[in-house]
C-alpha positions as CSV (number, residue, x, y, z in Angstrom):
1,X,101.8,51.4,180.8
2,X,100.8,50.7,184.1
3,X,98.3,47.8,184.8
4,X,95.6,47.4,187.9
5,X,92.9,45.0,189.0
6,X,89.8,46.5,189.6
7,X,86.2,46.2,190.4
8,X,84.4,42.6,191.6
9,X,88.2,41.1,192.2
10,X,89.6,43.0,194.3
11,X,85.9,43.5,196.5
12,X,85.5,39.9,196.8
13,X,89.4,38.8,197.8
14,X,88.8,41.8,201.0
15,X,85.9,40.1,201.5
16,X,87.5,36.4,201.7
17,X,84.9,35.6,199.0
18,X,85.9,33.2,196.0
19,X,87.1,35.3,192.7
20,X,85.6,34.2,189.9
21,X,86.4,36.7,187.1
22,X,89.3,39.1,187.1
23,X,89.1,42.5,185.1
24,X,92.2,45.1,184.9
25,X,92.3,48.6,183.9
26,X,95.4,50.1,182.0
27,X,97.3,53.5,182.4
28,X,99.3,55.7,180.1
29,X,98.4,53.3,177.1
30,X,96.9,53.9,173.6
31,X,94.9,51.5,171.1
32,X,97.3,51.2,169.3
33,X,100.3,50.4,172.2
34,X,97.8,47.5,173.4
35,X,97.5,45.5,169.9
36,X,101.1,46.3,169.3
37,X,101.8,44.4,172.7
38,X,99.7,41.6,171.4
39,X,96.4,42.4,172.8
40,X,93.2,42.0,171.5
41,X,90.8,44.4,170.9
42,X,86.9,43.4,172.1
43,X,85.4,46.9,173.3
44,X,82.8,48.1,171.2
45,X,81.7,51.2,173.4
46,X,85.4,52.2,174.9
47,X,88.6,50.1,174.3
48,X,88.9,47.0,176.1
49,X,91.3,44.1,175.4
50,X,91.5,40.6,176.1
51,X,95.3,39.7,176.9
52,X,97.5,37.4,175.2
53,X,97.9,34.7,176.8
54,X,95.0,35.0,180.2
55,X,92.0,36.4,177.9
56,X,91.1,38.5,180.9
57,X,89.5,41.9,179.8
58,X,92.2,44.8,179.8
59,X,90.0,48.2,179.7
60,X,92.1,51.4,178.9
61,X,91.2,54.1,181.5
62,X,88.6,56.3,180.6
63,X,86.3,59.0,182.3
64,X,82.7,59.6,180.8
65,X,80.2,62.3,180.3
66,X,76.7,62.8,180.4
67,X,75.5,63.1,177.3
68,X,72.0,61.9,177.4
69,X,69.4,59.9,179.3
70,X,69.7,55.7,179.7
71,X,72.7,53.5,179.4
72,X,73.7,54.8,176.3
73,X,73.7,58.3,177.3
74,X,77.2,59.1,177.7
75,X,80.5,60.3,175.6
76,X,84.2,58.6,176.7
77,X,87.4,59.7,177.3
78,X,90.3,56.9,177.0
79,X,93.7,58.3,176.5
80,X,97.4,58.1,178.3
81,X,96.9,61.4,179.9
82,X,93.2,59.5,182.0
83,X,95.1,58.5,185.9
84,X,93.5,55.2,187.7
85,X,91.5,58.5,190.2
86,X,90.1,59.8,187.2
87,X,89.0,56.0,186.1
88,X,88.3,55.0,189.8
89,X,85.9,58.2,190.3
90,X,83.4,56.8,187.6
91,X,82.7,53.6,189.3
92,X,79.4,52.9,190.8
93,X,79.9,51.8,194.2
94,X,83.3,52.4,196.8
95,X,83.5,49.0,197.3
96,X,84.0,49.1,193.6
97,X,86.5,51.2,193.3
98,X,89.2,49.7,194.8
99,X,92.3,49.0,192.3
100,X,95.6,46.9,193.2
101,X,98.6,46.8,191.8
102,X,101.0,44.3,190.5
103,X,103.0,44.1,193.5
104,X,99.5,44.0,196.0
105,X,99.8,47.9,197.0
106,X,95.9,48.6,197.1
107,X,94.7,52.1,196.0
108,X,91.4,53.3,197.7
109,X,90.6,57.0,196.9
110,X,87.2,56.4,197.8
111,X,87.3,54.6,201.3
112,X,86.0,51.4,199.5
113,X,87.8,49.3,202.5
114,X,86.1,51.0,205.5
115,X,82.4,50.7,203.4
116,X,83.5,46.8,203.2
117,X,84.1,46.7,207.2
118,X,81.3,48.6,207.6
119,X,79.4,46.6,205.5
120,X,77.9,49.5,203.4
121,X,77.2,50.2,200.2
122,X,77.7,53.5,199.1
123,X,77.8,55.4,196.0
124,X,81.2,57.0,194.9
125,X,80.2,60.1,193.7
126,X,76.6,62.4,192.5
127,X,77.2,61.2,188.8
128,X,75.7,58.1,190.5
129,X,72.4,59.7,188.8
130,X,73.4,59.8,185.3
131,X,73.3,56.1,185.0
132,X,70.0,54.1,185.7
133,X,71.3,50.8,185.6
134,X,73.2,51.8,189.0
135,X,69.8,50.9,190.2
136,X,70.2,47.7,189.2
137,X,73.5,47.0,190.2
138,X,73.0,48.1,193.7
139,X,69.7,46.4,194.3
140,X,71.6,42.8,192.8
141,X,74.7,43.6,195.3
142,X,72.5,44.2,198.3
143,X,70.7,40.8,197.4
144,X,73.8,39.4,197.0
145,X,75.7,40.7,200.5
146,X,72.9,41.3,203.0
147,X,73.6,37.6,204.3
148,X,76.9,39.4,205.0
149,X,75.4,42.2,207.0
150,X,75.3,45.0,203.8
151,X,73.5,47.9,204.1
152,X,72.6,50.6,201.4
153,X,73.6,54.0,202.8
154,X,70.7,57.0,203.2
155,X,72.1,59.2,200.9
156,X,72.5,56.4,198.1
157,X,68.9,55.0,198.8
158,X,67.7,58.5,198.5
159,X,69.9,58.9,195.0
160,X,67.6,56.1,193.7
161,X,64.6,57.3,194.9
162,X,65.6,60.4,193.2
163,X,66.2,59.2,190.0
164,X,63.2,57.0,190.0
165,X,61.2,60.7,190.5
166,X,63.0,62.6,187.8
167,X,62.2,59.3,185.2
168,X,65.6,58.6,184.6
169,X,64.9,55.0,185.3
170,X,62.1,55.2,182.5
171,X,65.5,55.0,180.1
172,X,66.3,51.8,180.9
173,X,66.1,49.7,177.9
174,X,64.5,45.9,178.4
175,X,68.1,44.1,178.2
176,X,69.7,46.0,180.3
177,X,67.1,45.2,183.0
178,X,67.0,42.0,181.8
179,X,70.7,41.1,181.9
180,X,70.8,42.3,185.7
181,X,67.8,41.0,186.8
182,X,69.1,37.3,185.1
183,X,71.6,37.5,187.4
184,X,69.9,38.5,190.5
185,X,67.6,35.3,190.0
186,X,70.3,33.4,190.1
187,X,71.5,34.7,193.4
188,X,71.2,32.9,196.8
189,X,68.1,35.3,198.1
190,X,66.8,37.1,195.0
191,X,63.7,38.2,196.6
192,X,66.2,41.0,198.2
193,X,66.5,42.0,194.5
194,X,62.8,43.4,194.1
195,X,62.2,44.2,197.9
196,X,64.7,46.9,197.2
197,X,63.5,47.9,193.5
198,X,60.0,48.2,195.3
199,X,61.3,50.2,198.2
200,X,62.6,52.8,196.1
201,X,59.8,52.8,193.9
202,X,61.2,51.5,190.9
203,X,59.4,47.9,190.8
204,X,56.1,49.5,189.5
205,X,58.1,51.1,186.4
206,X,60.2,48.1,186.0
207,X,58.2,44.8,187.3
208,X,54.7,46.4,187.5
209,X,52.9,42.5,187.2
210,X,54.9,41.8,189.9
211,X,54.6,45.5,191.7
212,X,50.6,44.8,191.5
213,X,50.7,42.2,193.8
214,X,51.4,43.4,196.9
215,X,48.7,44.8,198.9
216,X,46.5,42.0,197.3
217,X,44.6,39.6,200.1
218,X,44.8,35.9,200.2
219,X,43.2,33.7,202.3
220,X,45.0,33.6,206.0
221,X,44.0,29.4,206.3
222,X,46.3,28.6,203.4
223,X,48.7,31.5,203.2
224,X,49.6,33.0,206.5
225,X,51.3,35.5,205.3
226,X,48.5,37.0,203.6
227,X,49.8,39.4,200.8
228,X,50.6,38.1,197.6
229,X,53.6,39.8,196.9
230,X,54.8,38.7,199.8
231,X,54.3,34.9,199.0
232,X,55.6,35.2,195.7
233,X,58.8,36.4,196.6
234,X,58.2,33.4,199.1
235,X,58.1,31.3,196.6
236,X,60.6,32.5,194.4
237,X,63.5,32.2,197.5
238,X,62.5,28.4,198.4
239,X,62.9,28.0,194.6
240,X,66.5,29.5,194.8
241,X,67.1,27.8,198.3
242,X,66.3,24.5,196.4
243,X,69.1,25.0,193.7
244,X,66.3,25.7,191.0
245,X,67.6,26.6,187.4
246,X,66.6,29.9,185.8
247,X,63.3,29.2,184.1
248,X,62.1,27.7,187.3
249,X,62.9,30.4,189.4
250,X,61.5,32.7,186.4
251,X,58.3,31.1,186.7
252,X,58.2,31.3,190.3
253,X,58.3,35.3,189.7
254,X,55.3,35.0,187.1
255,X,53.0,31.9,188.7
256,X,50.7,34.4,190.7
257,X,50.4,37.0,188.6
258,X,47.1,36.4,187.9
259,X,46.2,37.0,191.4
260,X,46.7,41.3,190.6
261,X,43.6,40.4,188.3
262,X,41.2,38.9,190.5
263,X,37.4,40.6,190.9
264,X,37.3,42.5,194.0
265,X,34.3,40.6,195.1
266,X,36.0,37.2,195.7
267,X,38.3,38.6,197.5
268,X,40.3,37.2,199.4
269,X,39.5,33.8,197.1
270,X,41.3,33.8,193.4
271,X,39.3,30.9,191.6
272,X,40.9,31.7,188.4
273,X,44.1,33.0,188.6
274,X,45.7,30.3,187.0
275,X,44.2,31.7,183.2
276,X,44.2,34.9,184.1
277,X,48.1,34.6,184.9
278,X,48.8,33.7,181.1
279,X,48.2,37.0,179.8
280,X,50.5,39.1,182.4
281,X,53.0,36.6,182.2
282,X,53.3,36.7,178.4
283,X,53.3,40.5,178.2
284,X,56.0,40.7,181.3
285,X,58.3,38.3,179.1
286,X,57.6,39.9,175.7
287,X,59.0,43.5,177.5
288,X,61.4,42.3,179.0
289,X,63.0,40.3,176.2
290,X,63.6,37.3,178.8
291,X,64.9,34.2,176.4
292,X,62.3,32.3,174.3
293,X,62.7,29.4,176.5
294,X,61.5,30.7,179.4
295,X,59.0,33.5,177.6
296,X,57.2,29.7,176.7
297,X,57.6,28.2,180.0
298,X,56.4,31.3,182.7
299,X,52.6,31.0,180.9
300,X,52.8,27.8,181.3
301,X,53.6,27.4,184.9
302,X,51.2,30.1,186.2
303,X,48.3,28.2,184.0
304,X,48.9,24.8,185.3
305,X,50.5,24.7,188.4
306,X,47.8,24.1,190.7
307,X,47.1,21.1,189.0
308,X,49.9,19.5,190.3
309,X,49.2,20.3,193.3
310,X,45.5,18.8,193.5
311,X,46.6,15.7,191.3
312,X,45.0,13.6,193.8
313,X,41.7,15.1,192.2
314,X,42.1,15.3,189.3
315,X,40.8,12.3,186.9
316,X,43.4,10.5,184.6
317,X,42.3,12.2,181.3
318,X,42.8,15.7,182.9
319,X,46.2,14.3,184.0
320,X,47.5,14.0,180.8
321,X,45.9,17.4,179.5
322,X,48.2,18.8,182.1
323,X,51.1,16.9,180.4
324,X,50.4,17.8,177.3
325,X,49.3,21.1,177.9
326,X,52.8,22.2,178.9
327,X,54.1,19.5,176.1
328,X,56.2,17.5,178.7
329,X,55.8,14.5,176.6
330,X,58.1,16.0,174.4
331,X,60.0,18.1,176.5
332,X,60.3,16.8,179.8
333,X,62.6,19.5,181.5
334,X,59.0,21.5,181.5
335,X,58.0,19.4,184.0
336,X,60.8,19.8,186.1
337,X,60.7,23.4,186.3
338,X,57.0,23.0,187.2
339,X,57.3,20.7,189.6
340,X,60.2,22.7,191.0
341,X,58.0,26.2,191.2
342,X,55.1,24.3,192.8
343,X,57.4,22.8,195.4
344,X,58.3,26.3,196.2
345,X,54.7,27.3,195.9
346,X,53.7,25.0,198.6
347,X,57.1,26.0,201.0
348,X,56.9,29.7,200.3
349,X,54.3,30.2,203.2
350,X,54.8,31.3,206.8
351,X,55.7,28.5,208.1
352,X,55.4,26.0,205.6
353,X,59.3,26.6,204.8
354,X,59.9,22.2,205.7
355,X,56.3,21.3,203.7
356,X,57.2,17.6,202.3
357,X,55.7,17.8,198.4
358,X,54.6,14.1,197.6
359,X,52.7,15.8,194.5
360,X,56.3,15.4,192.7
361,X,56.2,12.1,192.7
362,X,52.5,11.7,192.2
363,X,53.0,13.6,188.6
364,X,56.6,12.1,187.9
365,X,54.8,8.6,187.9
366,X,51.8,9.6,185.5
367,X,54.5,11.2,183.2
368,X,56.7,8.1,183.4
369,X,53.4,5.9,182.5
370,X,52.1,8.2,179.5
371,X,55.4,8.0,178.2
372,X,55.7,4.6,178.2
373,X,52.8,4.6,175.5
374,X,53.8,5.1,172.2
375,X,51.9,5.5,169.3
376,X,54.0,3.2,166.6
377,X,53.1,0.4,169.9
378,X,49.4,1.1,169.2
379,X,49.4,0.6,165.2
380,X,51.5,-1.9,165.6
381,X,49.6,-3.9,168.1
382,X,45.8,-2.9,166.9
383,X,46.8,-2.7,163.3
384,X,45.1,0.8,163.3
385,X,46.0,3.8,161.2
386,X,45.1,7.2,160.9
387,X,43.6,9.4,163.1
388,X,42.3,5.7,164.7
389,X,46.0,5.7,166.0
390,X,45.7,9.0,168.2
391,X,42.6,8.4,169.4
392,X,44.4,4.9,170.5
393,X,47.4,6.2,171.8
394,X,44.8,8.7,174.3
395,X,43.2,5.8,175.9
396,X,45.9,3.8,176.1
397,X,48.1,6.6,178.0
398,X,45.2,7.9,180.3
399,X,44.6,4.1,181.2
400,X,48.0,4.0,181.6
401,X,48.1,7.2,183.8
402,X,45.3,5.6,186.1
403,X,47.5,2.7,187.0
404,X,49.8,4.7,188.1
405,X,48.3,7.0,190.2
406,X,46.2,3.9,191.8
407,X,49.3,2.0,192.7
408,X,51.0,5.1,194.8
409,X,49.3,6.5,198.3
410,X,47.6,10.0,198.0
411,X,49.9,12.5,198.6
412,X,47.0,14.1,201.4
């Protein structure tokens, strides 16, 4: 058997780009050849195998067949008699499809190399269409390399466009869009991401609380840039910028959702957005099957995160309603990410991209002060019981939460 690296890194080592993950395909080998060489076998789908001794993913060469719509939708082929074209020609992208050798001899059947000096990205072959989640892994590439210059070719752009029309995306099942756009979020500009879905026309089928956004009026005072969607992706770039972790930059996606909702007579006002962003947030997570912890956390954020930003206003008791409401007292990493997404909320204007956010503080202090109220103090000290003891414990932390705030400047 002959052995190859393919795919991500052999792109990124042309590129001069760290290689994080190494995959290799294998030619003129069976099953049974790879376990008898002491390999394991992982694949469900098509045989893959994790070596002996590197656990890097060994995947037999295979071709592939449309055989119905989605993901899903196709029959393998992986035998001795499949070459490294016949694998190669399968591949999404030419900058993909690049394989080297043991000794560094680099095989390029698709031009892959001249795409990367061009800086294009361009689709190997028509049976680009038969797989939706191409979509997804060319919009997350172009995210990822237009700081490099990247471009998506016409004829690939058009592909998309196409297979949005014919409902091929409609296949795509939640995790699938899920798992790629998890990783786009976590990208250096992820906004890219759903500029591209939308410019195809796929964010409406895919995103369509997000999608309903744009074209929606704000008020030019506060938010030059005027259009919702715009300021959300704003938003959800100075969260990235600001090394944010995932279900911060997830509720930065979800915080203005609510705005798609507001009555055309307020316009271009959207007093209420905050509770109307519960329910579109919720039903976005639930479809997408995002992870519990942040299907909790995105309602949260878009119902409370203007609070943080007027806490200069707000009175003690509605302080800690705020704390409690997204149950930092318990779980104090929910304050984080909302402080985090409002941050960005603030910086993710036309320029407002340097905006100092003293509200952080502000809310870190009446969190630090409720905290340092704890019930078993309050029994202890008043010899109370009962339901006596929370209605205690309240006073003590909103008094406690009105120290604080009086002792720092207003963040106006």
């Amino acid at each position: 058997m002959t052995r190859y690296l393919v795919g991500g890194a052999v792109r990124d080592a042309l590129l001069g780009l760290p290689v994080a993950d190494r995959d290799w395909v294998v030619v003129g080998s069976t099953p049974r050849a790879m376990t008898e060489a002491g390999y394991t076998p992982v694949g469900r789908d098509f045989p893959v195998f994790l070596h002996p001794e590197t656990a890097e993913e060994h995947a037999l060469a295979r071709t592939e067949r449309k055989s119905g719509h989605g993901y899903h939708g196709f029959v393998f082929h992986a035998g001795a008699d499949v070459s490294l074209m016949d694998d190669l020609a399968r591949r999404d992208l030419t900058i993909n499809a690049i394989a080297r050798d043991d000794d560094g001899t680099l095989h390029d059947p698709y031009h892959g190399q001249r795409d990367l000096e061009r800086r294009v990205l361009r689709h190997v072959s028509p049976a680009f269409v038969e797989d939706p989640v191409r979509i997804l892994r060319l919009a997350r590439y172009y995210a990822r390399f237009a700081r490099l210059g990247f471009h998506v070719a016409e004829p690939t752009r058009q592909l998309c466009c196409d297979m949005v029309a014919s409902g091929e995306i409609d296949h795509l099942v939640p995790e699938r869009v899920w798992a790629e756009a998890e990783k786009a979020l976590m990208g250096d500009e992820p906004a890219t991401f759903f500029y591209f879905l939308r410019e195809i026309g796929a964010l409406a089928r895919l995103f369509p609380e997000l999608d309903a956004l744009f074209g929606v009026p704000q008020p030019t005072h506060y938010h030059p840039e005027v259009d919702c969607g715009v300021h959300t992706l704003l938003v959800l770039d100075r969260a990235a910028a600001a090394g944010a972790g995932l279900p911060a930059r997830y509720g930065a996606l979800c915080h203005d959702y609510g705005k798609a909702l507001t009555p055309a007579r307020i316009l271009p006002g959207h007093h209420g957005h905050e509770e109307r962003g519960v329910a579109p947030a919720e039903a976005a997570s639930q479809r997408l099957g995002v992870p519990k912890k942040l299907r909790d956390s995105a309602p949260l954020i878009a119902r409370w995160h203007t609070h943080v930003h007027r806490i200069a206003e707000l009175r003690p008791a509605t302080v800690l309603s705020l704390l409690e409401g997204i149950d930092a007292l318990r779980r104090p990493e929910r304050l984080d990410d909302l402080v985090a997404v409002c941050a960005a909320d603030v910086r993710g204007r036309l320029g407002y991209e340097g905006r100092t956010y003293p509200q952080a503080e502000q809310v870190r202090r009446a969190h630090a002060a409720a905290l340092s109220i704890s019930g078993r103090d309050i029994a202890r000290d008043r010899a109370l019981s009962g339901p006596e003891i929370g209605k205690a414990l309240r006073q003590a932390r909103i008094r406690a939460i009105g120290d604080a705030l009086s002792a720092t400047p207003a963040p106006y």
